[in-house]
C-alpha positions in Angstrom: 281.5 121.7 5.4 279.9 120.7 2.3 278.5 117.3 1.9 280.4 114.9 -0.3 278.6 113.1 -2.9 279.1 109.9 -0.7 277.0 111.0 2.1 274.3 111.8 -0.2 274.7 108.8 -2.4 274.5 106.6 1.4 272.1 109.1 2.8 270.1 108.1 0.0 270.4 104.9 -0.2 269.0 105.1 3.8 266.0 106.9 2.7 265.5 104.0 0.5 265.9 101.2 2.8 263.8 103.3 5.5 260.7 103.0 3.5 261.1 99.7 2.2 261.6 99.0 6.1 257.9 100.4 5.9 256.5 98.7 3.2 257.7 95.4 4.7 255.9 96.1 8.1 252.7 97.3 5.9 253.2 93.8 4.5 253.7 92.0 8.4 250.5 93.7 9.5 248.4 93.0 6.5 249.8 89.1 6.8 248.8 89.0 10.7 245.2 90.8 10.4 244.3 88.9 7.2 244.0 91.8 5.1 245.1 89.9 1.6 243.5 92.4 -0.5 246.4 94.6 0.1 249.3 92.3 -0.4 249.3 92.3 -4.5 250.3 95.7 -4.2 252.5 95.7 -1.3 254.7 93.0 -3.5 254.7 95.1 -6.7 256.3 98.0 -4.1 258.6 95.5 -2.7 260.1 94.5 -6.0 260.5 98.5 -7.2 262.4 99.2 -3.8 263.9 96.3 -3.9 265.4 97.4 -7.2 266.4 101.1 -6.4 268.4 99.5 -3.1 270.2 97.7 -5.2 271.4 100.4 -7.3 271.7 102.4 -4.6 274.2 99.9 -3.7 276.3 99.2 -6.2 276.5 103.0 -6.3 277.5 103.0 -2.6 280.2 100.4 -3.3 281.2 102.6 -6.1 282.1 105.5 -4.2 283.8 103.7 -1.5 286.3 102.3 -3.6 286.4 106.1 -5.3 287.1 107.4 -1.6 289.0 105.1 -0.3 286.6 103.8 2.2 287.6 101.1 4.5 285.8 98.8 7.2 286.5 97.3 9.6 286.8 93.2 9.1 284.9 93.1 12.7 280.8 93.0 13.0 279.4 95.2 12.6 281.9 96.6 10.1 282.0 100.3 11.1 284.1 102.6 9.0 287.0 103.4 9.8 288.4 106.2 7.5 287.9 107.6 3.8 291.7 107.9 2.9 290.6 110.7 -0.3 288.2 112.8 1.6 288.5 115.5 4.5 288.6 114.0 8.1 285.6 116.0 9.6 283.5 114.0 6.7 284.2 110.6 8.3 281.9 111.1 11.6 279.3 111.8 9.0 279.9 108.8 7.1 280.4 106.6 9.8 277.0 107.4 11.7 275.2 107.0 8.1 277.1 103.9 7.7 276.0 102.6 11.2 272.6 103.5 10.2 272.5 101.9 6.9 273.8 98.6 8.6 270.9 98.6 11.0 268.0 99.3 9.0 269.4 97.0 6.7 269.5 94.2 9.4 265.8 95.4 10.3 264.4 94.9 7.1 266.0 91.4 7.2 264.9 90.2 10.1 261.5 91.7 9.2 261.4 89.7 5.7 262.1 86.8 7.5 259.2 86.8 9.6 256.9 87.4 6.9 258.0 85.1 5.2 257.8 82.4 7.9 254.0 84.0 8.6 253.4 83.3 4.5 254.7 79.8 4.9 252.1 79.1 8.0 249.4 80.3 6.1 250.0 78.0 2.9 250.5 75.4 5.8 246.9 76.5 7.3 245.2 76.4 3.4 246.5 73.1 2.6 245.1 71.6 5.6 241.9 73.4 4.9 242.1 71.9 1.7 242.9 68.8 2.8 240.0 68.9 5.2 237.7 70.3 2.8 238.4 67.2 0.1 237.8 64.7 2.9 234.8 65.9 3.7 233.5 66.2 0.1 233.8 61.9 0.0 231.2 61.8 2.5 228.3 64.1 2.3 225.1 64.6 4.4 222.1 64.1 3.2 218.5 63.4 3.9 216.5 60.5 4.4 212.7 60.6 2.6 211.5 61.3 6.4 213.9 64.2 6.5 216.5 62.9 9.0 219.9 63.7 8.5 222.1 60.5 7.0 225.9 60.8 6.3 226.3 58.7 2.9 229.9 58.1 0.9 229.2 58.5 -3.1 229.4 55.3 -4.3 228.0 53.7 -1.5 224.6 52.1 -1.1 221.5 54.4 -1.0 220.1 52.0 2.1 218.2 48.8 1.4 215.0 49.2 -0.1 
């Protein structure tokens, strides 16, 4: 059996996603052991795959209208039949399709956490900001005998 230019389009496009499913848990474990350095490029990659699986895609879509492709209307959608190509291709198809659906799911769910674990670290740097600016109204400094004294610019030196 030769392999139609469907499977290969989807097989692919599951190649694709598989790496990006990668990139995005490059991404989870640079977010969780603080390694920022290497998110600037991990984005740039993100946006390239990001672009190839979407016209891998559209691609996809492409060829199962060309084929005759149909799903099922019931999660998770598995395919039920290629009405324009041989019937020992749709096993083929359908376990690529299966695939496809659950790395597809498994990058989602794993750009949803990072993007909740990006949302608590803004939270974190505001507060640290936050902090930071209160405690630049009041400084410490040091009394001419060298003791420690909290003072609030603006605010009286002492008495003289």
């Amino acid at each position: 059996m030769s392999t139609s230019p469907l499977l290969s389009a989807m097989q692919a496009e599951l190649s694709e996603l598989q790496r990006f499913v990668a990139l995005l848990e490059r991404e989870q474990h640079a977010l969780i052991h603080n390694t920022l350095a290497d998110l600037e490029d991990i984005a740039k990659q993100k946006a390239g795959h990001a672009q190839a699986l979407e016209g891998q895609a559209k691609e996809r879509k492409r060829l199962f209208q060309v084929n005759g492709v149909e799903l099922s209307p019931d999660p998770p959608h598995p395919l039920v039949r290629a009405a324009y190509l041989p019937a020992e291709h749709l096993p083929h198809l359908a376990e690529c399709w299966l695939q496809l659906i659950q790395a597809a799911r498994h990058a989602s769910a794993l750009n949803q956490t990072n993007g909740k674990l990006i949302d608590t670290r803004q939270q974190q740097n505001q507060q640290l900001m936050a902090l930071l600016q209160s405690s630049q109204d009041s400084t410490l400094s040091y009394d001419a005998y060298g003791q420690p004294r909290l003072s609030r610019p603006g605010g009286s030196l002492g008495k003289a």
